[in-house]
C-alpha positions in Angstrom: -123.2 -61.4 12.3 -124.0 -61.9 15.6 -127.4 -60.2 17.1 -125.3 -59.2 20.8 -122.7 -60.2 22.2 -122.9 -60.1 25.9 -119.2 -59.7 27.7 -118.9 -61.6 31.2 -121.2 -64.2 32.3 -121.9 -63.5 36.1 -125.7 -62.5 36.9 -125.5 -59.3 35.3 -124.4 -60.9 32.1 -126.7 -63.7 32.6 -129.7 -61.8 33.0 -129.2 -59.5 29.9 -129.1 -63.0 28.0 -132.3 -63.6 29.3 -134.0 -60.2 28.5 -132.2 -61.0 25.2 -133.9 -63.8 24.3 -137.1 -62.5 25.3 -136.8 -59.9 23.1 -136.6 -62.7 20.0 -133.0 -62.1 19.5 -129.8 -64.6 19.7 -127.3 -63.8 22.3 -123.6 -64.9 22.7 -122.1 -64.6 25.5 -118.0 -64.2 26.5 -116.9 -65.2 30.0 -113.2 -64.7 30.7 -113.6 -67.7 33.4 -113.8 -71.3 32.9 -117.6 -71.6 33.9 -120.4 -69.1 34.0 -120.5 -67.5 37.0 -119.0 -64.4 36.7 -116.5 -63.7 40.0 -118.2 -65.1 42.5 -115.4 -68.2 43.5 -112.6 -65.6 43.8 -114.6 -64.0 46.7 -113.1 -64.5 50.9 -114.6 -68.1 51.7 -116.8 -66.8 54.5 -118.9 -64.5 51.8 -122.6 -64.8 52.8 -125.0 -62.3 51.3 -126.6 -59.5 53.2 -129.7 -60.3 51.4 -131.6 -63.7 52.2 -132.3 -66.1 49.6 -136.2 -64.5 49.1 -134.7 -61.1 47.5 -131.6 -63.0 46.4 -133.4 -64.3 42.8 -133.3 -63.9 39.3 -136.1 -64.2 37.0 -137.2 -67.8 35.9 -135.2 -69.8 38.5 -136.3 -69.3 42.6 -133.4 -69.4 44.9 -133.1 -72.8 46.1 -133.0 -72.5 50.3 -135.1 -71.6 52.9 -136.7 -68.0 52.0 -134.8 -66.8 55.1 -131.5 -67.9 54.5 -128.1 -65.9 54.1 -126.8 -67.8 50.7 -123.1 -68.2 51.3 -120.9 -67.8 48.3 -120.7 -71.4 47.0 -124.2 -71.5 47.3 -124.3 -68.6 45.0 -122.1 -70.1 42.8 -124.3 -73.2 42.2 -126.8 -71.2 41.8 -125.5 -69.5 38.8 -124.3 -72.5 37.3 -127.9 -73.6 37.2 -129.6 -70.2 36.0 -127.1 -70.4 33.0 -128.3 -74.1 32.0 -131.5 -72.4 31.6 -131.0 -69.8 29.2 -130.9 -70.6 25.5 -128.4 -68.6 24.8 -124.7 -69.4 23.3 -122.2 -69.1 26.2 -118.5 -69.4 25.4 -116.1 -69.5 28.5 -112.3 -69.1 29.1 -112.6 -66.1 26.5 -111.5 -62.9 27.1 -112.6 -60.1 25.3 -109.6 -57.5 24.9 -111.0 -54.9 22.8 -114.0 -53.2 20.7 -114.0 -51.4 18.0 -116.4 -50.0 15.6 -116.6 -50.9 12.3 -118.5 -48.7 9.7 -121.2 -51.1 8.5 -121.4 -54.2 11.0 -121.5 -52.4 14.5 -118.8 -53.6 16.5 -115.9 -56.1 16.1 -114.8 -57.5 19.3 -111.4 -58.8 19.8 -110.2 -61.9 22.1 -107.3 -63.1 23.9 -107.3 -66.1 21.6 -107.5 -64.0 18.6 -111.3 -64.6 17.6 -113.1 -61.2 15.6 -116.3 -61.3 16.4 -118.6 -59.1 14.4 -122.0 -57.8 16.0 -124.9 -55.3 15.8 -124.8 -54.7 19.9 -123.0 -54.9 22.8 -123.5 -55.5 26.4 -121.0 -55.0 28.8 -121.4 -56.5 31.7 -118.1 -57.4 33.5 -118.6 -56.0 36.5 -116.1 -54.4 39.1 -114.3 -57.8 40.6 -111.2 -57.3 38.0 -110.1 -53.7 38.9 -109.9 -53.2 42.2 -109.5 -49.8 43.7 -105.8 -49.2 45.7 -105.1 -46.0 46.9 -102.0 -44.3 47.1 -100.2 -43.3 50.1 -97.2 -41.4 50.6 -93.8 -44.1 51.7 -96.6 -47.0 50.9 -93.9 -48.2 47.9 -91.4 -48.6 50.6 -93.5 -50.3 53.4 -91.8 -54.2 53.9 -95.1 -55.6 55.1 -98.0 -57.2 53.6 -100.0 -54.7 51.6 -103.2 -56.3 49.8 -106.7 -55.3 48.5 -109.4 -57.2 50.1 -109.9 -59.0 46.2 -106.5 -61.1 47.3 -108.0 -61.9 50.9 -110.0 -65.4 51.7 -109.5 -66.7 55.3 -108.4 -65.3 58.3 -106.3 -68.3 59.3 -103.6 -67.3 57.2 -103.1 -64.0 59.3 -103.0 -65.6 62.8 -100.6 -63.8 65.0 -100.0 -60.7 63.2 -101.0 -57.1 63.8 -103.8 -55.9 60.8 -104.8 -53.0 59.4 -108.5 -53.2 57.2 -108.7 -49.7 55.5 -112.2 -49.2 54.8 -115.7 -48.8 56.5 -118.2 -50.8 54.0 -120.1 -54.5 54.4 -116.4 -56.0 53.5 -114.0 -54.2 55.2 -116.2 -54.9 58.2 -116.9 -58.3 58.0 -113.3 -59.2 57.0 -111.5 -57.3 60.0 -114.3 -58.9 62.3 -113.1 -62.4 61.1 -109.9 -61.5 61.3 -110.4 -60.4 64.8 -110.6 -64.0 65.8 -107.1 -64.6 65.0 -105.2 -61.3 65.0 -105.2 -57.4 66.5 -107.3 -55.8 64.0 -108.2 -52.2 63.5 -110.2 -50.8 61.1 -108.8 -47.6 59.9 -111.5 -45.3 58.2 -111.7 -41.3 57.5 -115.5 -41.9 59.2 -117.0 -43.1 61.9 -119.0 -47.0 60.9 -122.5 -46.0 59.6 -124.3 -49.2 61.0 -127.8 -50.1 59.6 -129.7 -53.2 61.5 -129.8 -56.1 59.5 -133.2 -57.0 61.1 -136.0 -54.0 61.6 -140.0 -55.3 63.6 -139.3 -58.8 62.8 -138.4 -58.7 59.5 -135.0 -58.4 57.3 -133.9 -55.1 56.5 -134.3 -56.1 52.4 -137.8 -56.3 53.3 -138.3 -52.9 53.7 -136.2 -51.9 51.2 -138.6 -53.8 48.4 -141.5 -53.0 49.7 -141.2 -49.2 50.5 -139.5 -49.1 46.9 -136.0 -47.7 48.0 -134.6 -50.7 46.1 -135.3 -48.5 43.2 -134.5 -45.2 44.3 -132.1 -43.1 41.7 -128.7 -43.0 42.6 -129.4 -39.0 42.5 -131.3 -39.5 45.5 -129.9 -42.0 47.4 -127.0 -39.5 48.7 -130.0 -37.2 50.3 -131.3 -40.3 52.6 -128.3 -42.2 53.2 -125.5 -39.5 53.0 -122.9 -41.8 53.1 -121.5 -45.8 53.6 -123.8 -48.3 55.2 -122.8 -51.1 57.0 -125.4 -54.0 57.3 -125.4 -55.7 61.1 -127.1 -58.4 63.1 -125.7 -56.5 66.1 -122.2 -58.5 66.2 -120.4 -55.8 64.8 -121.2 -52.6 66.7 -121.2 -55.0 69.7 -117.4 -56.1 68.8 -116.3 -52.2 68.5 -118.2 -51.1 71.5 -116.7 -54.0 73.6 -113.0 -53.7 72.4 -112.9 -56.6 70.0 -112.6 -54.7 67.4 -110.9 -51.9 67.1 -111.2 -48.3 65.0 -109.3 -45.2 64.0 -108.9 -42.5 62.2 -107.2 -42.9 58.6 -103.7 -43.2 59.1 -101.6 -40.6 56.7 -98.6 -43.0 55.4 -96.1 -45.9 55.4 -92.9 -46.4 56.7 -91.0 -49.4 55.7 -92.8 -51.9 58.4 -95.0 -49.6 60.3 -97.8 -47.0 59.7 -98.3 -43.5 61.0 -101.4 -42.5 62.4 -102.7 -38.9 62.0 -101.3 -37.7 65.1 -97.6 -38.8 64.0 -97.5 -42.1 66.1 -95.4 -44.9 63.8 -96.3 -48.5 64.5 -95.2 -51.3 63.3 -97.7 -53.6 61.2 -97.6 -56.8 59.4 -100.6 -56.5 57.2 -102.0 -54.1 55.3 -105.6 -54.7 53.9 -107.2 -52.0 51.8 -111.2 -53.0 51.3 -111.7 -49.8 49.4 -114.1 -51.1 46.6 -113.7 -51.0 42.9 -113.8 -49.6 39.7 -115.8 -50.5 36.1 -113.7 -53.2 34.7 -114.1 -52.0 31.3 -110.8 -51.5 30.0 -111.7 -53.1 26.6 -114.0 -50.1 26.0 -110.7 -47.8 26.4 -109.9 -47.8 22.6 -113.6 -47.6 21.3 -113.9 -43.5 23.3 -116.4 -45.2 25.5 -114.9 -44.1 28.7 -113.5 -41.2 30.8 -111.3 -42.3 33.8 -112.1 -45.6 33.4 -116.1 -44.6 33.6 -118.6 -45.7 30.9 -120.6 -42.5 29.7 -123.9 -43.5 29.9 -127.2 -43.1 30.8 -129.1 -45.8 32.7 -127.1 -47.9 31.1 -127.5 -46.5 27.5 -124.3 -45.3 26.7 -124.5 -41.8 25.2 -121.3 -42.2 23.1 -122.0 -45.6 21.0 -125.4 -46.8 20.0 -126.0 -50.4 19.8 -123.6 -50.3 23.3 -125.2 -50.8 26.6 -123.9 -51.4 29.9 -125.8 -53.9 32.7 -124.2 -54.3 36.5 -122.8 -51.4 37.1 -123.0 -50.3 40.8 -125.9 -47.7 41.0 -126.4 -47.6 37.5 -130.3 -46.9 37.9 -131.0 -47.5 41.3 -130.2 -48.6 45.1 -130.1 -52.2 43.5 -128.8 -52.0 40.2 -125.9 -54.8 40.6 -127.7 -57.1 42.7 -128.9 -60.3 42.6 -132.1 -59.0 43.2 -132.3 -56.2 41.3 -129.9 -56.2 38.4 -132.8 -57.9 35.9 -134.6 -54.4 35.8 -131.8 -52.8 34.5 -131.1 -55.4 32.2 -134.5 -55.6 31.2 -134.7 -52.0 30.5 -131.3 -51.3 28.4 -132.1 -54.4 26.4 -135.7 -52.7 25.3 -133.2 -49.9 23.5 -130.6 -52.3 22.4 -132.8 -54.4 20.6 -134.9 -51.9 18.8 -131.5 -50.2 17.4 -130.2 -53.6 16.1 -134.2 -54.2 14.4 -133.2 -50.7 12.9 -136.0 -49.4 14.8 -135.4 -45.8 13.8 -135.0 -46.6 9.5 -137.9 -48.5 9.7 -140.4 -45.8 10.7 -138.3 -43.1 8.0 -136.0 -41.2 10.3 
């Protein structure tokens, strides 16, 4: 019988091991990849955080570079492969975990790819977003000849020299991808609003900065919509300079496909090689379907706790508690927090005091 089984082994995952530990209990942990660090290699090869490496940390291990630094995505990588070496904790890759069940008397028996049954008293899910990418539908976009991707499938901008792009989106990624891309092709970025820019830098110091030390990294995702009312895109000023000066181009959503082309909202077609969609994610949680953990694909939960399963907890979702709640930075307080309830329902917290 295992104490908790952890499912996906990025920094979500990783940090709910540690709060594991610390609570005096044995975790394993299931990673679907071949090492333990979660998605992070199957991001675009120019990835750099927003965040420098000073609010880019995890509990017991500082981020190695210069407390100003933009980590790029290898460097993240390495850095998880490190933070895993330090957790005592029993971490089993190139496992995927297909479903959970419950089970009467030992909690939850998890299924794998390879067959394994794993039997324990709690679960963590924490497999992020990465795996299910969001892809809308569009009327004629089954038809359309050209390139049609999510920005999950994209990694350098080399590969799309020469052509004329489409990046549907207006967050950090879309953004940052069709500026790239910019370099190398005609590039606009469709969106159904206007870029809401945020300066990267703000009296000398990184916007992160402020965010910590005002406490909006911990805002509740309730009121989050009141201040920011919508997208925000970080920028050093490269950005909103490249749209102002032509660079970069931006439009209004366009309304469908044709079978090489596009049309705009006021009925122009033209023709386009490349569709990219950079329209985020959802849960990737699919395992959960079968247990009656979900609705939609969404875990029912609060802060994490979920409100249909005890013993089941959830760590990385995007704002599950706060502003920073799937962050490097940040994700170790929610993990911290949902552990506290996991672990006193697997040390049978309510039997022992008569309820």
């Amino acid at each position: 019988m295992i104490d908790a089984l952890v499912i996906g082994a990025g920094q979500s995952g990783l940090t709910a091991a540690r709060a594991l530990t610390d609570n005096h209990l044995t975790p394993v942990v299931l990673e679907a990849g071949p090492e333990a660090v979660g998605s992070w290699p199957h991001y675009y090869d120019s990835l750099t955080l927003f965040s420098p490496a000073q609010h880019s940390t995890m509990p017991g291990l500082e981020f190695p570079a210069d407390p100003d630094h933009y980590p790029h995505r290898d460097e993240v990588v390495d850095y998880l492969r490190r933070y895993a070496k330090t957790l005592d904790a029993d971490i089993r890759t190139n496992t995927t975990v297909t479903t959970v069940e419950a089970h009467p008397d030992l909690g939850f028996v998890v299924h794998t790819a390879d067959g394994q049954q794993l039997h324990t008293a709690g679960i963590v899910a924490a497999t992020g977003s990465f795996g299910n990418p969001y892809l809308p539908e569009l009327p004629g976009q089954g038809q359309f000849g050209g390139n049609l991707l999510h920005v999950a499938d994209y990694r350098r901008p080399q590969d799309y020299t020469g052509q004329r792009v489409i990046v549907v989106g207006a967050g950090n990624s879309a953004v940052q991808v069709a500026y790239e891309l910019a370099d190398h092709a005609t590039v606009t970025l469709a969106t159904h609003n206007p870029i809401n820019f945020l300066p990267q830098h703000r009296d000398g110091h990184d916007i992160h900065h402020w965010l910590v030390s005002t406490g909006f990294d911990q805002l509740p995702p309730e009121w989050l919509i009141r201040y920011v009312g919508g997208t925000l895109v970080m920028d050093t000023g490269d950005y909103h300079h490249a749209l102002t000066t032509g660079h970069l181009d931006r439009q209004p959503m366009f309304t469908s496909f044709d079978t090489d082309a596009i049309v705009w909202a006021d009925g122009t077609r033209e023709a386009v090689d490349t569709v990219l969609f950079a329209t985020g994610y959802r849960p990737n949680l699919g395992y959960l379907t079968e247990l009656g953990a979900l609705t939609d694909g969404y875990p029912l939960h609060s802060a994490g706790v979920s409100t249909t399963h005890p013993g089941l907890v959830y760590v990385g979702l995007e704002f599950q508690r706060s502003f920073s709640s799937n962050t490097l930075r940040g994700v170790h307080r929610d993990a911290e927090l949902v552990i506290t309830a996991l672990a006193a329902h697997i040390n049978r917290a309510p039997a022992k005091v008569g309820l």
